[in-house]
SETOR-851795 format. One record per residue: x, y, z of N, C-alpha, C, CB in turn. Coordinates in steps of 0.05 Angstrom, whole numbers, padded with zeros to 5 digits, always signed. Glycine has a CB too. Layout:
N
XYZXYZXYZXYZ...
This chain:
230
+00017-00024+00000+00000+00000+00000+00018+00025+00000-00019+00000+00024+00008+00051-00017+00030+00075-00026+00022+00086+00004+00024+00100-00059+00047+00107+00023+00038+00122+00035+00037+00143+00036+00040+00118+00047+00025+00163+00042+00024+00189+00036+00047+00204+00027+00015+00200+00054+00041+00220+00012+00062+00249+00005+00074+00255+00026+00048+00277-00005+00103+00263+00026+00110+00281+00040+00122+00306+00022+00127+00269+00060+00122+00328+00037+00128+00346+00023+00153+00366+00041+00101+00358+00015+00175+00367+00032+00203+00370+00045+00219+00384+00020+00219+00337+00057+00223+00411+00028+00245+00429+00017+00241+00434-00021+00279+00412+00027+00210+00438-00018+00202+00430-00048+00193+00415-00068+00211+00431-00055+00200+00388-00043+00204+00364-00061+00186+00341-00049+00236+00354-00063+00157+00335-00063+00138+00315-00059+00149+00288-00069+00113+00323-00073+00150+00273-00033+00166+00244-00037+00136+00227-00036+00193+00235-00007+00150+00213-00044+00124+00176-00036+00143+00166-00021+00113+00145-00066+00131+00142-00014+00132+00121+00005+00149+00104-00014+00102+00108+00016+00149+00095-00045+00165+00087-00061+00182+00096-00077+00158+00077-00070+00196+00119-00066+00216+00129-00080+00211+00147-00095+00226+00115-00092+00187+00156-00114+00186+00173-00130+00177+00206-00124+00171+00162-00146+00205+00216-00132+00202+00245-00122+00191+00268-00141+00230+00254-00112+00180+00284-00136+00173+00309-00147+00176+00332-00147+00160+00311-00147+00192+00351-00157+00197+00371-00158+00177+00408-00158+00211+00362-00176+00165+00398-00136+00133+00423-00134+00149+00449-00153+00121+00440-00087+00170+00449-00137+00186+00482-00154+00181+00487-00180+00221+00482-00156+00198+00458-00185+00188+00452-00223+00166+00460-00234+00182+00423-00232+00147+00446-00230+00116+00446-00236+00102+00466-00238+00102+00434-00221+00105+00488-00212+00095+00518-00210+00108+00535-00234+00104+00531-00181+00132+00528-00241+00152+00550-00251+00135+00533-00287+00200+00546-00237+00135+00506-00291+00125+00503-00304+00097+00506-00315+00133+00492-00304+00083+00513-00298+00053+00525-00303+00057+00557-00305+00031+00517-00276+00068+00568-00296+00072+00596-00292+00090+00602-00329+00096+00602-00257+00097+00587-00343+00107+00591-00361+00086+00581-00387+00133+00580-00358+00081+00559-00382+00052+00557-00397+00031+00572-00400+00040+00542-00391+00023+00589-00377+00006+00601-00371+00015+00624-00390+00003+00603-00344+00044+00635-00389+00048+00665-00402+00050+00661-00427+00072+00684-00394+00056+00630-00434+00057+00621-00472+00030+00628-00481+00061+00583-00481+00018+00615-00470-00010+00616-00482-00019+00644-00475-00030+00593-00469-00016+00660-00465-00023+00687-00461-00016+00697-00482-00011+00701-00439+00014+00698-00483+00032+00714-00504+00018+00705-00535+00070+00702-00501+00013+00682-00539+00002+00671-00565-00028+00679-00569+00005+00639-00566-00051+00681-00539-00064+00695-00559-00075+00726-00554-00085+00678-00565-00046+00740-00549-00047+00775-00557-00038+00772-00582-00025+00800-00539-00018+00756-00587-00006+00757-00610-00031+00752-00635+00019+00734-00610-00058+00730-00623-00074+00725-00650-00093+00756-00653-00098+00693-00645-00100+00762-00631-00118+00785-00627-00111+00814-00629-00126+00782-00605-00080+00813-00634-00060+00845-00629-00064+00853-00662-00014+00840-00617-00068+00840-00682-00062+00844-00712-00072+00871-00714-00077+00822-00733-00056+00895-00720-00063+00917-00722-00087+00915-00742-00040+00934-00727-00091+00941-00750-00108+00950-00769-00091+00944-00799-00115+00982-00761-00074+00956-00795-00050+00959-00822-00047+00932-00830-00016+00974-00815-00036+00919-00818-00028+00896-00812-00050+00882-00827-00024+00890-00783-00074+00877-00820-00104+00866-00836-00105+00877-00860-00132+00874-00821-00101+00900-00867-00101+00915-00891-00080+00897-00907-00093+00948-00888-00057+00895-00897-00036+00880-00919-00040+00855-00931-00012+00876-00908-00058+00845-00909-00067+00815-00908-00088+00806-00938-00088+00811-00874-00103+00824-00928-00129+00825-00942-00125+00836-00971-00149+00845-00926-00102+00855-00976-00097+00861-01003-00086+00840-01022-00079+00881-01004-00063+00828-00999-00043+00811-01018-00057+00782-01034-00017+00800-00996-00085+00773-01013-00101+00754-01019-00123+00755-01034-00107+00746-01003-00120+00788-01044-00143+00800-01062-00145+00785-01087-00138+00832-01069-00154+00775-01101-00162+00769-01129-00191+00781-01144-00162+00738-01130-00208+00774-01129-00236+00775-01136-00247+00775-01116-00247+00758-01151-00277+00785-01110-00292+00792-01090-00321+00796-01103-00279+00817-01075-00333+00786-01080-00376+00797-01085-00374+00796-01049-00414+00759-01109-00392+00812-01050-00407+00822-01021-00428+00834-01023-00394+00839-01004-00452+00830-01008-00474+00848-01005-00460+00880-00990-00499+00829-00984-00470+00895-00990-00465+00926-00979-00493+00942-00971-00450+00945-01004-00484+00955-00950-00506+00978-00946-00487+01000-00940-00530+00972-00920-00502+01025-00952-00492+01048-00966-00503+01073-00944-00507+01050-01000-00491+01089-00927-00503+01113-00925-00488+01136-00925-00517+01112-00906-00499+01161-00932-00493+01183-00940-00503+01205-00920-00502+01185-00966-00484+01218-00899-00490+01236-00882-00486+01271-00888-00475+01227-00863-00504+01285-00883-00496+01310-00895-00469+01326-00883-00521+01328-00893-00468+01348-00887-00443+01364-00866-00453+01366-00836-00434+01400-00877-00482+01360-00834-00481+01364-00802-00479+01340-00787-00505+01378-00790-00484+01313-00805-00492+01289-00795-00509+01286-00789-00484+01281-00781-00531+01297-00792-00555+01291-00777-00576+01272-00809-00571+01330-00761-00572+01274-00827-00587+01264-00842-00568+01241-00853-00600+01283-00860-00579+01216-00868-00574+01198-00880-00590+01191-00898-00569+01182-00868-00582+01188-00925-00594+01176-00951-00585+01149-00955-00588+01192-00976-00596+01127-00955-00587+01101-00953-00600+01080-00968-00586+01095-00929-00574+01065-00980-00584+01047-01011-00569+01027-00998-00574+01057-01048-00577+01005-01016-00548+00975-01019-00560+00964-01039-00542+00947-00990-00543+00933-01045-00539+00924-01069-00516+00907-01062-00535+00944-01089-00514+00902-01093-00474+00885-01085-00456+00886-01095-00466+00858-01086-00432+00892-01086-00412+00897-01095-00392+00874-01114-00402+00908-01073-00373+00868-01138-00364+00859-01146-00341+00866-01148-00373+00854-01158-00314+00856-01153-00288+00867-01156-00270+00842-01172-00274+00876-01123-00252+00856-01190-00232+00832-01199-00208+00855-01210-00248+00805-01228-00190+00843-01188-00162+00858-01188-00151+00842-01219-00140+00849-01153-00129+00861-01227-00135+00904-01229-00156+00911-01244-00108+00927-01249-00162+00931-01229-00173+00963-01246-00200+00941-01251-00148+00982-01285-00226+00934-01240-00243+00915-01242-00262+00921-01219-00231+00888-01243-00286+00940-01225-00314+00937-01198-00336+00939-01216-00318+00965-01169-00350+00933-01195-00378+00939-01207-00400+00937-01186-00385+00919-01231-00415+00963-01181-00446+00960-01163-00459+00956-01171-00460+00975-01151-00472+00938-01161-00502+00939-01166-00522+00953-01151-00512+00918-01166-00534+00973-01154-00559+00982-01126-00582+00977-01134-00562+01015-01116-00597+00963-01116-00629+00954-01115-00639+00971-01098-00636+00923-01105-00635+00985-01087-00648+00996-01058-00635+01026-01054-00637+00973-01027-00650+01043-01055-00684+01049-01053-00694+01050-01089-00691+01087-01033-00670+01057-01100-00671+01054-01138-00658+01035-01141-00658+01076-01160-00658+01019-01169-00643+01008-01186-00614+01028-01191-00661+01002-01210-00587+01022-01201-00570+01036-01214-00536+01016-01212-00573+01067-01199-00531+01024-01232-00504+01011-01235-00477+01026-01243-00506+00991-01255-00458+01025-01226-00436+01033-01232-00411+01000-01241-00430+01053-01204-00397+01015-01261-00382+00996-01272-00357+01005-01279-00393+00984-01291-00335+00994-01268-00296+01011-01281-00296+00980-01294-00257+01022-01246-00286+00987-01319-00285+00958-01335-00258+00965-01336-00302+00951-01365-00231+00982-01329-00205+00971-01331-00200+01005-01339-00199+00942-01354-00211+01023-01366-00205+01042-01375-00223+01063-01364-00202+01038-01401-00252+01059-01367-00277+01081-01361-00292+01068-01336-00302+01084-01390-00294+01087-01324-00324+01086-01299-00347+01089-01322-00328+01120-01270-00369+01070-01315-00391+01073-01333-00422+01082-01295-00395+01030-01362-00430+01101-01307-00449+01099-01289-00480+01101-01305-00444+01122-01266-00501+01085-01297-00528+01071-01313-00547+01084-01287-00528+01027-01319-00573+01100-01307-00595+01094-01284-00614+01086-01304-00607+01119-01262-00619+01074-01296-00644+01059-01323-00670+01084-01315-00660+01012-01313-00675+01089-01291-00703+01098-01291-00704+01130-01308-00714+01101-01255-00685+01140-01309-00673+01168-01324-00660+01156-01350-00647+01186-01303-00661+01141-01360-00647+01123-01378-00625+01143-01386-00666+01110-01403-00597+01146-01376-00581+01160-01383-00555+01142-01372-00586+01188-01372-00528+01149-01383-00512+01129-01379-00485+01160-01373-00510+01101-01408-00466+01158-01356-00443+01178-01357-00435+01165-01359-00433+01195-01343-00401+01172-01369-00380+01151-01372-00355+01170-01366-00380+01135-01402-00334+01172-01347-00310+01185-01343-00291+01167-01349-00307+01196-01317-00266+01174-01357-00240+01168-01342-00236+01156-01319-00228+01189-01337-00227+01124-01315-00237+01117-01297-00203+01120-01272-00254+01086-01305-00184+01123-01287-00149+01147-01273-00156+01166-01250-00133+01178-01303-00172+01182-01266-00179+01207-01258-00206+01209-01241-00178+01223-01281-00219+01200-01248-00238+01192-01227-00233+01178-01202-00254+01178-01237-00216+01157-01196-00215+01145-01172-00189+01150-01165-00222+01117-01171-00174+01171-01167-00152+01183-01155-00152+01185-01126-00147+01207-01164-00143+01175-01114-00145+01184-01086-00169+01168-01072-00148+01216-01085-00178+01152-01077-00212+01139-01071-00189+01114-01056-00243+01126-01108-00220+01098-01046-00224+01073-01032-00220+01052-01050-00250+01071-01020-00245+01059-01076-00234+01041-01094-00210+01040-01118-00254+01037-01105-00191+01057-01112-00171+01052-01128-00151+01033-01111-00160+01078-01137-00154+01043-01079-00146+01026-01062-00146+00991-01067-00159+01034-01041-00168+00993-01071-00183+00961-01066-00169+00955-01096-00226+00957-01063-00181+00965-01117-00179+00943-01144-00142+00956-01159-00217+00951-01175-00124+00966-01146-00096+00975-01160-00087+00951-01145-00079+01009-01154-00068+00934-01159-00044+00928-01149-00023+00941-01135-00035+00922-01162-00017+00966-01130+00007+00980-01122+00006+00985-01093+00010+01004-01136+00029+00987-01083+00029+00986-01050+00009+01004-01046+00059+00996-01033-00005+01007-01025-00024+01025-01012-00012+01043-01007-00038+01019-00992+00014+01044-01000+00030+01060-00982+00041+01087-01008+00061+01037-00965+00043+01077-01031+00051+01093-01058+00020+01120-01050+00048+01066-01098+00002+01109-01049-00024+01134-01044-00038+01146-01028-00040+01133-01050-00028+01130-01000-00044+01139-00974-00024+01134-00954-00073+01121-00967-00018+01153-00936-00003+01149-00907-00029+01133-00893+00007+01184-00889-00009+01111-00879-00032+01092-00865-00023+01092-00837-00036+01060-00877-00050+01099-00823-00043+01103-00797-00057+01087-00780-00047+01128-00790-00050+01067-00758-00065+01053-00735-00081+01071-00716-00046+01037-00718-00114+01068-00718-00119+01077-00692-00129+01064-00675-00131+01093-00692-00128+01037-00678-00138+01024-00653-00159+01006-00653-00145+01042-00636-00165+00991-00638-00197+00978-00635-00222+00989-00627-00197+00959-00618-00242+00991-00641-00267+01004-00629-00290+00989-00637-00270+01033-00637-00306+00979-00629-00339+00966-00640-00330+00943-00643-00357+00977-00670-00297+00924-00632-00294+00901-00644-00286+00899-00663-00308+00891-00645-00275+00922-00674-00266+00922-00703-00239+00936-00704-00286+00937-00722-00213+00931-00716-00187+00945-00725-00194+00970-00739-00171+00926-00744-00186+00985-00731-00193+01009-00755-00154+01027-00764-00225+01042-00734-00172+01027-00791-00132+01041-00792-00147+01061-00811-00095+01016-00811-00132+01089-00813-00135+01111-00820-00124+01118-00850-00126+01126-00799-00131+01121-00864-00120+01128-00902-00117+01154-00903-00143+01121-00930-00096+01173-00909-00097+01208-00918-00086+01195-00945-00072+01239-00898-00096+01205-00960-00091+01211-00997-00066+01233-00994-00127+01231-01019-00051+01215-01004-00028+01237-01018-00029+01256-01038-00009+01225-01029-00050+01243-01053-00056+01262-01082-00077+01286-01067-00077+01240-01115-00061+01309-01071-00078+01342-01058-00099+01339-01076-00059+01379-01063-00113+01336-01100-00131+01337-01115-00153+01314-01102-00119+01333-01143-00143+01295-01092-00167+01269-01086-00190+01287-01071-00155+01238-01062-00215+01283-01078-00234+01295-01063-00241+01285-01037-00254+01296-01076-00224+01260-01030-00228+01254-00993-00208+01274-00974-00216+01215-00985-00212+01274-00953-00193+01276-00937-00181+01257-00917-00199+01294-00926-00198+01242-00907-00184+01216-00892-00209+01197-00903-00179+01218-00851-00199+01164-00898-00212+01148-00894-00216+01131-00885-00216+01145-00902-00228+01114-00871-00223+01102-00849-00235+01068-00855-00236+01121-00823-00220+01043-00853-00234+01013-00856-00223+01005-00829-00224+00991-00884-00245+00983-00821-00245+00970-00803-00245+00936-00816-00268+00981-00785-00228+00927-00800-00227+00895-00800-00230+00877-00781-00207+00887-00807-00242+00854-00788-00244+00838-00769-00234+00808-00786-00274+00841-00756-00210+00799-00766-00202+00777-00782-00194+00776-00812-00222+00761-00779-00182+00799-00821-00173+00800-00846-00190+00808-00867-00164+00780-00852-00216+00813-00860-00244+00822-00879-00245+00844-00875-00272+00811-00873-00250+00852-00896-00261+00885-00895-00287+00889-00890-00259+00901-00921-00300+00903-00862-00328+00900-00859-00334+00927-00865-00340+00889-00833-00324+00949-00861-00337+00969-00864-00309+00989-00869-00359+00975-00840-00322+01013-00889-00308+01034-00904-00317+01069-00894-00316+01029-00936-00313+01088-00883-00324+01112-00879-00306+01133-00897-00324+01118-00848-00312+01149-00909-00301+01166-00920-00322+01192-00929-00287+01153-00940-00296+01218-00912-00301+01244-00902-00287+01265-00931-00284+01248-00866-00305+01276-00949-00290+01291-00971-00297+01315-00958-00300+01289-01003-00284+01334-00984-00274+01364-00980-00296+01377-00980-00256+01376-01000-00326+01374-00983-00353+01392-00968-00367+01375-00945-00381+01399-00993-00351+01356-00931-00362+01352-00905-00378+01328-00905-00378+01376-00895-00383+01318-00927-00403+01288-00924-00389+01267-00921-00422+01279-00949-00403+01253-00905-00387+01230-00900-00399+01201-00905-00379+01232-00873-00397+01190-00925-00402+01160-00944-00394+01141-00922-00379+01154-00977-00403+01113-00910-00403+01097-00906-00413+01072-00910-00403+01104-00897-00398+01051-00919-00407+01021-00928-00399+01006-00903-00390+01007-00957-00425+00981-00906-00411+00961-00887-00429+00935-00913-00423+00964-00841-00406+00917-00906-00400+00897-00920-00411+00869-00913-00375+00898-00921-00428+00854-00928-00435+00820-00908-00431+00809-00933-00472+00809-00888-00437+00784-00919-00444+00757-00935-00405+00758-00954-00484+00762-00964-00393+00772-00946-00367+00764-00962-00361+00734-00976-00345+00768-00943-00351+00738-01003-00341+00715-01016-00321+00724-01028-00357+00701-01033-00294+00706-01025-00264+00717-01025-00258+00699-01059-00240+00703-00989-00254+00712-01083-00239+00703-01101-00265+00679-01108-00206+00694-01090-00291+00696-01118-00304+00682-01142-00293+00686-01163-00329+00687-01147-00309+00665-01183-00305+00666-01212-00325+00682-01228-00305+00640-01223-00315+00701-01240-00338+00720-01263-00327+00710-01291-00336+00762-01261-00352+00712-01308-00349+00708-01331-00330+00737-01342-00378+00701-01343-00318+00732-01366-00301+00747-01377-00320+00774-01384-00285+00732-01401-00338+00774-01393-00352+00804-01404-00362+00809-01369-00386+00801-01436-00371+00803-01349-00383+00812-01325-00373+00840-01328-00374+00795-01297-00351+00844-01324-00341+00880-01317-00351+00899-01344-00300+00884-01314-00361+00886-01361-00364+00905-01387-00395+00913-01394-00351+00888-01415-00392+00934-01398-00417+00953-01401-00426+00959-01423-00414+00976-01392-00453+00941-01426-00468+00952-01462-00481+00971-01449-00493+00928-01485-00485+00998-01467-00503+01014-01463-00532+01009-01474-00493+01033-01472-00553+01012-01465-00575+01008-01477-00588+01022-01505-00589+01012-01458-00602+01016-01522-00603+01035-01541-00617+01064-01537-00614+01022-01562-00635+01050-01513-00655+01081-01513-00637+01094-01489-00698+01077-01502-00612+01092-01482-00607+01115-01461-00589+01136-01472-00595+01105-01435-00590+01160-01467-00575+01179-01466-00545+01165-01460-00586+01200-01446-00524+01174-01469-00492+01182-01467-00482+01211-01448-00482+01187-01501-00474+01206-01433-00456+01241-01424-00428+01230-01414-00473+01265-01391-00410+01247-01434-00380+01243-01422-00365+01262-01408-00362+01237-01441-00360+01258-01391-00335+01276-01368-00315+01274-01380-00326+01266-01338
């Protein structure tokens, strides 16, 4: 029959010889304890920036549902649509909005095409010069982020990473812009331009690197709509 523990200068004996080192054990829990600590600040610390790099480099293609709102200069009002968004890196988007109108915007690589069927009119810009300094030149360019926007960490808020975008280009009509991540997804976009409104998207149902057919990004105009070029 074993007889009890004794416990002498650290060290938990038996009755048959086998000794234990308590010192050990504490010092070894006390180190486990800070591994696993250390490992998960390390999963949960991923800056904002940090998610941004993530999320670009794994960019290929994208669809997401979106909801859209538009605040005036005082904030107090919101005009608010959604629809879904498409993307296929480079130079490749396209909206769709169902809500509260129909309307489609489309960059097929050279031109922004924008469609409202109910006005049956179609614009078409420069699609360079149009998204200079934007969110979406961000999203669908290959080129470091860092070539067009100083990127700045501000921290966690709502559960979400947020990191800060200033446009280098003095002409871009934003002044900052701000994405939040969670887990390497882009859930939501805010951006503040030069008369005070401030645009915000938030993003669901994400799907990372579908397949679109080859014409998807390309824009027939309808016969009965108007043309206007910028």
């Amino acid at each position: 029959m074993r007889t009890a523990p004794k416990l002498a200068m650290g060290v938990l004996s038996f009755g048959d010889g086998h000794k234990i080192n308590m010192r050990l054990i504490i010092q070894l829990r006390f180190f486990l304890a800070g591994a696993i600590a250390l490992l998960s600040f390390g999963l949960s610390a991923a800056s904002g920036s940090d998610q941004l790099h993530r999320f670009l480099t794994s960019l290929t293609t994208l669809e997401a549902k979106f909801e859209q709102s538009v605040l005036n200069q005082e904030h107090t009002q919101a005009v608010r649509s959604q629809g879904i968004f498409y993307l296929e890196r480079p130079n490749k988007f396209r909206w769709d909005y169902s809500e509260p109108e129909s309307q489609q915007i489309i960059a097929d690589g050279r031109q922004i095409w924008l469609y409202d069927p109910e006005l049956k009119q179609v614009s078409v810009q420069s699609q360079e010069s149009a998204l200079q300094g934007s969110p979406a030149q961000l999203l669908i360019s290959g080129d470091p982020v860092e070539n067009s926007f100083e990127v700045i960490d501000i921290g966690r808020r709502q559960n979400m990473d947020w990191v800060e975008l200033i446009p280098r280009d003095e002409e871009s009509q934003f002044i900052r812009i701000l994405l939040a991540f969670v887990n390497d997804d882009l859930l939501r976009i805010e951006m503040a331009d030069k008369f005070g409104q401030v645009t915000r998207f938030q993003f669901l149902d994400i799907q990372h690197n579908p397949t679109f057919k080859s014409t998807f990004f390309q824009f027939v105009s309808p016969h009965d709509s108007d043309i206007y070029s910028h």
